[in-house]
N, C-alpha and C positions, 0 to 999 in steps of 0.2 A: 472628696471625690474618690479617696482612697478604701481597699476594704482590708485594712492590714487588719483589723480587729477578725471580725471572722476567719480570714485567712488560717490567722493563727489561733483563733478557739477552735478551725479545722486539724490543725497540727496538733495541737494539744491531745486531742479528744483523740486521735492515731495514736499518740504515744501511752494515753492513759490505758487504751487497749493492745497495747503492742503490733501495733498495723504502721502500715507505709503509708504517707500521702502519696494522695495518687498523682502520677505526672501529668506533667500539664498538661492540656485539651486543644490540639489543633483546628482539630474539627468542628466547628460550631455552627456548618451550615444548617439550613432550614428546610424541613419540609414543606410548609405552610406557607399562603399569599400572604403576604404583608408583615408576617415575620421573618425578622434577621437569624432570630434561633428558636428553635423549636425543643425541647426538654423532654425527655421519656419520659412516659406514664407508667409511674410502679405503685399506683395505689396510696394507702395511707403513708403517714413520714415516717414511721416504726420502721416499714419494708426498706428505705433509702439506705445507698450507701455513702461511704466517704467519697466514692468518684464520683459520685450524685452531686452532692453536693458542690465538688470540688468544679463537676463541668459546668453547673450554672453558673458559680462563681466565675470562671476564669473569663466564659459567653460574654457575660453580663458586662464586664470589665472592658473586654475587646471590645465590644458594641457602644457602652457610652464613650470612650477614650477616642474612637476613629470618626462619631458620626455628630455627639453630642459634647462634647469637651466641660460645656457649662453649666452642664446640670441643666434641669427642668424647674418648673413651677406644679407641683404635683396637686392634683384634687382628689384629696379621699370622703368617701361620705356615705350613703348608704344607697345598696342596692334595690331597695324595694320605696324610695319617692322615685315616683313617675313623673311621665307630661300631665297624669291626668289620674288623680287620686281617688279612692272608692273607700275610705276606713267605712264611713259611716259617720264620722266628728265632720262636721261640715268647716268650724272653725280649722283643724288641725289639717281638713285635703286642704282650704283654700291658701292656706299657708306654705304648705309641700306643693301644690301646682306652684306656689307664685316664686318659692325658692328654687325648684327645678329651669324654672324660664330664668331666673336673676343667675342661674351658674352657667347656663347655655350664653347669656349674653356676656357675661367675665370672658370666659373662656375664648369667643367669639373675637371682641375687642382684643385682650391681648395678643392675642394668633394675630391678627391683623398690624399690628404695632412692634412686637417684641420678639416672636416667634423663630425669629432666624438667630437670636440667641438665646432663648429661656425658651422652649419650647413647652407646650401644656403636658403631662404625663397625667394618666389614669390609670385604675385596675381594668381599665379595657371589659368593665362588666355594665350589667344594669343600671338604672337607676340614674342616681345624681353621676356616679359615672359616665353613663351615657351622655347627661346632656354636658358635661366637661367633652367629651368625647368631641361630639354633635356639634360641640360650638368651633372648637379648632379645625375642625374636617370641614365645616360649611365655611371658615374661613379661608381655606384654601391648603391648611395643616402647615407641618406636621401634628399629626393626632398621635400619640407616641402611648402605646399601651404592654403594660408588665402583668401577666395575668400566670396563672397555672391551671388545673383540671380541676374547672368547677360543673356544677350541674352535667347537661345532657352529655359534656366532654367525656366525661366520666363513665358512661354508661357502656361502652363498648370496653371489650376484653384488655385491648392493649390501650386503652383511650382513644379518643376521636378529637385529635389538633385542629382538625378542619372547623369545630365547635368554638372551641377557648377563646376566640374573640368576640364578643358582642356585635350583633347588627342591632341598627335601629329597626324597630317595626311598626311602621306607622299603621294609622286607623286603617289607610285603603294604600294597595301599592304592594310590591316585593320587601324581603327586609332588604338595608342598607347598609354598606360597610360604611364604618365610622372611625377605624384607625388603620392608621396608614403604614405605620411601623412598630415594631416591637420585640418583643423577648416573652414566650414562654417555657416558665420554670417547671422544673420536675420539682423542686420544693419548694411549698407556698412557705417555710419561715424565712429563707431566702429571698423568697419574692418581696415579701414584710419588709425585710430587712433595707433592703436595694432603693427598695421605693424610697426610703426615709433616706440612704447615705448618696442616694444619686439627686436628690432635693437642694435647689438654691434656694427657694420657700416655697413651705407650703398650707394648702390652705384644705380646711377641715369644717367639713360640714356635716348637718346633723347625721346620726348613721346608728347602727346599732354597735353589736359587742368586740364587729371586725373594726369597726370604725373607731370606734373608741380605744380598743387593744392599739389600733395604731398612734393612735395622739395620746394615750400614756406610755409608748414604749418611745417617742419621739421626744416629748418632755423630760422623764426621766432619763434617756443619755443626757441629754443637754444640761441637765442638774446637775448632775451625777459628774459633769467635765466627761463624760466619756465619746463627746460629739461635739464639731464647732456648731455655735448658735448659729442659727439659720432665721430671716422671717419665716413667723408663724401666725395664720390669722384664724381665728373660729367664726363663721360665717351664720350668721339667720338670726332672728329675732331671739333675743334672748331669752325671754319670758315665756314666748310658745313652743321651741325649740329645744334651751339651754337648762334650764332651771334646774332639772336633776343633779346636770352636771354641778353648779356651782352648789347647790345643796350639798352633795359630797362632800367639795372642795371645802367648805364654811365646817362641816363635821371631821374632817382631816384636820383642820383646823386647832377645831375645838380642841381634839382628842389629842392635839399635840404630835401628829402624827407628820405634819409639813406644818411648814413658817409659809406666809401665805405668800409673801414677794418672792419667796425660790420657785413657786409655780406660774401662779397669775402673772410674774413680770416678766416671763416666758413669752407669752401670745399676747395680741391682740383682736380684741371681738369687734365686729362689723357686723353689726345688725342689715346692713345690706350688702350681699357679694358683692356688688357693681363697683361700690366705692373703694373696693380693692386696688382696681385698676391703678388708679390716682397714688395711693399710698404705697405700693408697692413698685409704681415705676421710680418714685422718690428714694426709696427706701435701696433700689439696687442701680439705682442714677444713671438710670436711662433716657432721665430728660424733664 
């Protein structure tokens, strides 16, 4: 729950430059509904400074420490499966509709059950996010979202906070707020970051190159001893979903590049989100 690592790769990276860390951050109020902190927008991460940094960090910290003490159960996964899929692969939408509805009902269950201690966290964006989102918020929340300036937030000169959260948008209807609380960062590798060290487990669904960069930079601390193990579960059929992945894995392999039990005996796969519920109420003995 601690972020002494960053902390101090903040301090480091001051001294290597001959700069001060910045003093701590009083201030962490919010501009935005449903956010506890709101993070200025400066553009790409090149522009940030150390106090940039330093006041996400310090935010993020106050905000888990007073509100959420036990960590979350985080969903990462990718922003573009919907409720309702158009690739053109009829097999690969029916599969992406049917895993978007299996993580709305995860998410949905455990907020009903567990949610007053493990609370669900997402990137508060599109997609399988959403229905992670979608399912704690229809349960009654907390819907707990860590996001920075993506898309249309972006598009305004100093950013537009009042964006950074995802609404649902149904077929017919206004959109819908879907989280109830949260944090956004003025830097998304902080944000990365947080998601993973503010995690009691987490659970990873298919996604693209965001998605992925998070579940090998989650894996690799935890190899690497530079993070206590956490559950971790890979979620959707393996076959229609996964295959890439382990294809790599089996070529990392080969190439001598990883020993296969320092990664694989890392997570566990659930070809079906739901049965998560079950395994990981076991798993953090909650009953």
């Amino acid at each position: 729950m601690k972020i002494i690592t960053l902390i101090t790769a903040v301090f480091l990276l001051s001294l290597s430059q001959g700069l001060v860390v910045a003093k701590p951050v009083n201030n962490c109020a919010s501009t935005t509904e449903n956010a506890s902190y709101t993070g200025v927008y400066k553009g790409v991460e090149n522009n940030l400074s150390l106090a940039d940094f330093n006041r996400d960090l310090v935010c993020a910290e106050a905000f888990i420490s007073s509100k959420y003490p036990q960590g979350f159960v985080t969903i990462f996964g990718s922003s573009r499966i919907s409720e309702s899929n158009n690739s053109g692969d009829a097999v690969i939408d029916a599969a992406n509709d049917k895993l978007y509805q299996q993580i709305y009902n995860l998410a949905f269950k455990w907020t009903k059950e567990h949610a007053t201690k493990y609370p669900i966290l997402t990137g508060a964006g599109p997609g399988i996010m959403e229905a992670g989102a979608r399912g704690a918020f229809k349960a009654g929340g907390p819907s707990i979202g860590y996001t920075t300036y993506y898309g249309p937030s972006r598009n305004a000169k100093d950013g537009d906070a009042s964006m950074a959260f995802w609404q649902y948008r149904p077929a017919k209807g206004k959109p819908q707020k879907i989280i109830s609380d949260g944090l956004i960062f003025t830097s998304v590798s902080i944000r990365e970051s947080l998601m993973i060290l503010h995690s009691t487990a987490m659970i990873f669904a298919p996604g693209g190159t965001g998605t992925e960069w998070e579940f090998f930079q989650a894996i690799e601390q935890i190899k690497s001893k530079q993070l206590t193990p956490v559950p971790i579960y890979v979620v959707g059929d393996k076959k229609i979903h996964w295959q890439s992945l382990y294809n790599r894995l089996d070529d990392m392999v080969k190439r001598g590049t990883i020993k296969r039990h320092e990664v694989e005996g890392l997570f566990i796969h659930v070809d079906d989100p739901e049965d998560v519920f079950q395994l990981l109420t076991k798993q953090l003995n909650l009953g």
